[in-house]
C-alpha positions as CSV (number, residue, x, y, z in Angstrom):
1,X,-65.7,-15.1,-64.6
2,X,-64.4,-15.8,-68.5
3,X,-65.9,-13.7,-70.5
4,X,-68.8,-14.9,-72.6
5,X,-67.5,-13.5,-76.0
6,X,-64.3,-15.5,-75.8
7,X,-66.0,-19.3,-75.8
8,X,-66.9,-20.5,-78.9
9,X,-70.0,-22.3,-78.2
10,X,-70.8,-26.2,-78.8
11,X,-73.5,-25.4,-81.5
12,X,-70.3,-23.8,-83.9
13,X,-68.2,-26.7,-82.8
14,X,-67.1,-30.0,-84.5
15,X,-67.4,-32.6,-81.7
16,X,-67.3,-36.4,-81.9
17,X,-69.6,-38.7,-79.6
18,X,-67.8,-41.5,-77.6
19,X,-69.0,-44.3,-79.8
20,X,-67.2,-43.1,-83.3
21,X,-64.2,-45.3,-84.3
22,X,-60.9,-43.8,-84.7
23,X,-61.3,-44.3,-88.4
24,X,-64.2,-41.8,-88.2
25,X,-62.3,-39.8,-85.5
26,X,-59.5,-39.4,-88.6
27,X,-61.7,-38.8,-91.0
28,X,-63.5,-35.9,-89.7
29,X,-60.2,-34.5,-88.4
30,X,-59.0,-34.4,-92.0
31,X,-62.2,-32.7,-93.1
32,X,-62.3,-30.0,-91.2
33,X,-58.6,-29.3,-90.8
34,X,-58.5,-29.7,-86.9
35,X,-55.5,-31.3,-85.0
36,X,-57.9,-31.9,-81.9
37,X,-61.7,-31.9,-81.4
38,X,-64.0,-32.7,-78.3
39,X,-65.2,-36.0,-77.9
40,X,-68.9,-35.9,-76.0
41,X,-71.1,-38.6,-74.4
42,X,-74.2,-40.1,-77.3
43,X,-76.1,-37.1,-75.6
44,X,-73.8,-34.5,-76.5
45,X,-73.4,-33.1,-73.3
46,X,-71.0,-34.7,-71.0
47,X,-67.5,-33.6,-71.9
48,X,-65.0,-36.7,-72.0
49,X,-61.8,-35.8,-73.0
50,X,-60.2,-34.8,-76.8
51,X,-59.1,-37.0,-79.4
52,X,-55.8,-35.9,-81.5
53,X,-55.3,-36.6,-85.2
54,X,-51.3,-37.0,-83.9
55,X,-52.5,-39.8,-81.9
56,X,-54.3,-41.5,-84.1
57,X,-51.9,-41.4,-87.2
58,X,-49.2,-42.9,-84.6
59,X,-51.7,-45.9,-83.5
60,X,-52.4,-46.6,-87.0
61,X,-48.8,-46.5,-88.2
62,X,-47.9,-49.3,-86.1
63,X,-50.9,-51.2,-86.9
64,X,-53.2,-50.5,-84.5
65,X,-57.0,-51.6,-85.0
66,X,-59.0,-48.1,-86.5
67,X,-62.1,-50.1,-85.7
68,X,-61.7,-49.0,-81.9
69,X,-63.7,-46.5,-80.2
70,X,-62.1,-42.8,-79.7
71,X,-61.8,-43.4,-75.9
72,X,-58.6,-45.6,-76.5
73,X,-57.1,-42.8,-77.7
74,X,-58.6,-40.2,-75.2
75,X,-56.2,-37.4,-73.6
76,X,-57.2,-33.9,-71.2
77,X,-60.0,-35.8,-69.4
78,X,-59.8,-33.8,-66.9
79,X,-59.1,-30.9,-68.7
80,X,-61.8,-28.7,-68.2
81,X,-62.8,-25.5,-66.8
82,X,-66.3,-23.5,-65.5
83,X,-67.7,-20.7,-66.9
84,X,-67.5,-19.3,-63.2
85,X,-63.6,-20.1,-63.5
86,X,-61.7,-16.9,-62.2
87,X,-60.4,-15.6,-65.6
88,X,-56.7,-15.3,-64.3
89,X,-56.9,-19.1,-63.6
90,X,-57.4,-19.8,-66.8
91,X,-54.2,-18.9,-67.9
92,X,-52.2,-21.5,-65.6
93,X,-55.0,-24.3,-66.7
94,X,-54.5,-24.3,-70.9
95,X,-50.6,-23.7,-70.5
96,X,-49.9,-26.4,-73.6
97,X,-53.1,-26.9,-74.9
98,X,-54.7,-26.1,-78.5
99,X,-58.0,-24.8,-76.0
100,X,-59.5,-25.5,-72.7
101,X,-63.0,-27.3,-72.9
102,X,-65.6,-24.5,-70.6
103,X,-68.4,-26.5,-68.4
104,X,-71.5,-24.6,-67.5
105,X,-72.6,-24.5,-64.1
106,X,-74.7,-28.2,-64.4
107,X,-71.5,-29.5,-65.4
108,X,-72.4,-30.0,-69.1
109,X,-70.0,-29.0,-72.0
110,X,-70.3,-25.8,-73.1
111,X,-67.9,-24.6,-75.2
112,X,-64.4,-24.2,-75.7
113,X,-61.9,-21.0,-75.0
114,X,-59.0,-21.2,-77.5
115,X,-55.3,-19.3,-77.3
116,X,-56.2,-17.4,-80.4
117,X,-59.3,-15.7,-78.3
118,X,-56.9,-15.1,-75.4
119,X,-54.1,-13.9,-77.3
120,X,-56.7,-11.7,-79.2
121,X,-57.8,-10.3,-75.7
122,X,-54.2,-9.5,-74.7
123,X,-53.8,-7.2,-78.2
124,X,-56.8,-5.6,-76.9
125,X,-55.7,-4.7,-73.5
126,X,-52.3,-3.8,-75.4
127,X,-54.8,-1.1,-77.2
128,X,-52.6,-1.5,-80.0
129,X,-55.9,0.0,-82.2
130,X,-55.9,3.2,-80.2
131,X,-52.0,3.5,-78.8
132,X,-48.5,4.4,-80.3
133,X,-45.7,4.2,-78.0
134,X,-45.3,1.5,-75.5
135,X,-42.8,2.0,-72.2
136,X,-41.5,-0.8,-70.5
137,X,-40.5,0.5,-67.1
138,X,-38.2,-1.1,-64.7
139,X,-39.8,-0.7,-60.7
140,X,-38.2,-1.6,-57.8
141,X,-41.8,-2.8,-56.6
142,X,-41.7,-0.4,-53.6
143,X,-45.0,0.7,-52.1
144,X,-46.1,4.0,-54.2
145,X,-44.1,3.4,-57.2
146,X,-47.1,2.4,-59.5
147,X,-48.5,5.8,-58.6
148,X,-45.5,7.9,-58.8
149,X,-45.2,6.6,-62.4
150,X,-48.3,7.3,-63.2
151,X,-48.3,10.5,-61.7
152,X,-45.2,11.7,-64.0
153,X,-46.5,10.5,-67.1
154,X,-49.8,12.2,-66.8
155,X,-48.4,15.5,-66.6
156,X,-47.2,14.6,-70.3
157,X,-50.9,12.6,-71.9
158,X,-53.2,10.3,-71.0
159,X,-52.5,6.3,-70.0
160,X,-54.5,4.3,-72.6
161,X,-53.4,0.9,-70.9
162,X,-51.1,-0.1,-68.4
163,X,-49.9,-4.3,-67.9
164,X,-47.9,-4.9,-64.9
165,X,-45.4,-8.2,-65.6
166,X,-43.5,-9.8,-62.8
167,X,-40.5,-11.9,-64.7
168,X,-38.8,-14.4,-62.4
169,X,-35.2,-13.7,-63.4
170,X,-35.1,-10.4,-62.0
171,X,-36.2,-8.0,-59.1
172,X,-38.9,-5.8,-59.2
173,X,-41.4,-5.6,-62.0
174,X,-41.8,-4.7,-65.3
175,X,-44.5,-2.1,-65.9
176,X,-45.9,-1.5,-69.4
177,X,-47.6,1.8,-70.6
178,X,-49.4,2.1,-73.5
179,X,-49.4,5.6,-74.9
180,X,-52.3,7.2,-77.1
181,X,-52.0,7.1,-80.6
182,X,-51.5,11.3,-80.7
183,X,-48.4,11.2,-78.7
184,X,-45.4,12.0,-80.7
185,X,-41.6,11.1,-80.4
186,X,-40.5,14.0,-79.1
187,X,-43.7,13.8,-76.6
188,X,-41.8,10.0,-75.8
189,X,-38.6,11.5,-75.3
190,X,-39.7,14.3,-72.7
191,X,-41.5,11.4,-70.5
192,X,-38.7,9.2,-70.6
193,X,-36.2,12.0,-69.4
194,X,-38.2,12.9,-66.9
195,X,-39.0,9.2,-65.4
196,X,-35.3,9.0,-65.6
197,X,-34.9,11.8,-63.7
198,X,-37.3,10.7,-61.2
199,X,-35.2,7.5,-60.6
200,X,-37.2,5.2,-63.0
201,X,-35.5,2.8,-65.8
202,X,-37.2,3.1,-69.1
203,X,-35.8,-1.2,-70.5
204,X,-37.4,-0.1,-73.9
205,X,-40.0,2.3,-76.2
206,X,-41.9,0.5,-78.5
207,X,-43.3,2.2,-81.3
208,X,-46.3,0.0,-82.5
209,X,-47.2,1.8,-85.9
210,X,-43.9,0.7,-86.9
211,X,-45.3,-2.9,-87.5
């Protein structure tokens, strides 16, 4: 399930009903600075796709009639999720898009999840608030070798987050851990040595204070 605090809810939305012209579409895009916004059913509660300020400019530069209703123009019909949507899903359903509209479970519009909230979530997990270093370790994906790693670095501090990444170009994984904010350098180089040792590749250390 998405979490609740990352939809911003239809009542702090700017949405358009299915009726409005594309003039009107235009002119509320321009006032509020949007390059996309929700267009609704008169009730304001059947999601029915999203009109773009792009699309509109390029309809009226070759003349088209503004007097139209926004459904000539609509695009992501069918781009919607639940609120009961698995929250790893969502990730392969936005891809491209600006946000992903969120149903509730009677099928009515809800809200909308935008990349700023899920790249927001991914800093968090990142615990770049309350980490320092971050290794990127190279695994061979063998049975064990999350726990081995974790295992070795323990003996040194605590894990404050840990994001396992599976790149396509290569084999194995990549396994990032974010170190607390009290470890030191010389702390960094001792754990690295000693995954080393132990058969691990340390790719990179990232030290996020220095940003």
């Amino acid at each position: 399930m998405i979490f609740n605090s990352l939809i911003k809810p239809k009542k702090e939305l700017t949405t358009l009903t299915e009726d409005a012209t594309l003039e009107e579409a235009l002119q509320v895009l321009e006032e509020s600075g949007y390059r996309c916004v929700p267009i609704l059913d008169p009730s304001r509660t059947i999601f029915r796709g999203n009109i773009y300020k792009m699309h509109i400019y390029r309809h009226k530069s070759r003349g088209g009639d503004m007097s139209l209703p926004v459904t000539a123009l609509l695009k992501n019909s069918t781009k919607f999720i639940s609120i009961d949507t698995d929250f790893y899903s969502v990730f392969f359903t936005i891809r491209d898009l600006p946000y992903i509209t969120v149903l509730d479970r009677e099928n009515h519009f809800y809200g909308i999840l935008t990349h700023n909230s899920l790249l927001k979530l991914l800093a968090e997990a990142w615990n770049v608030n309350n980490g320092r270093y971050v290794l990127n370790v190279h695994v061979s994906d063998e049975r064990g070798d999350l726990a081995r790693l974790t295992k070795e670095i323990t003996r040194f501090c605590q894990i404050a987050n840990v994001i396992s990444l599976d790149p396509d170009e290569q084999d194995g994984k990549q396994v990032l851990f974010t170190l607390p904010a009290d470890v030191d350098k010389e702390k960094v180089t001792k754990i690295t040595k000693r995954l080393t040792k132990k058969g691990f590749t340390v790719t990179e250390v990232e030290d996020l204070h220095r940003h």
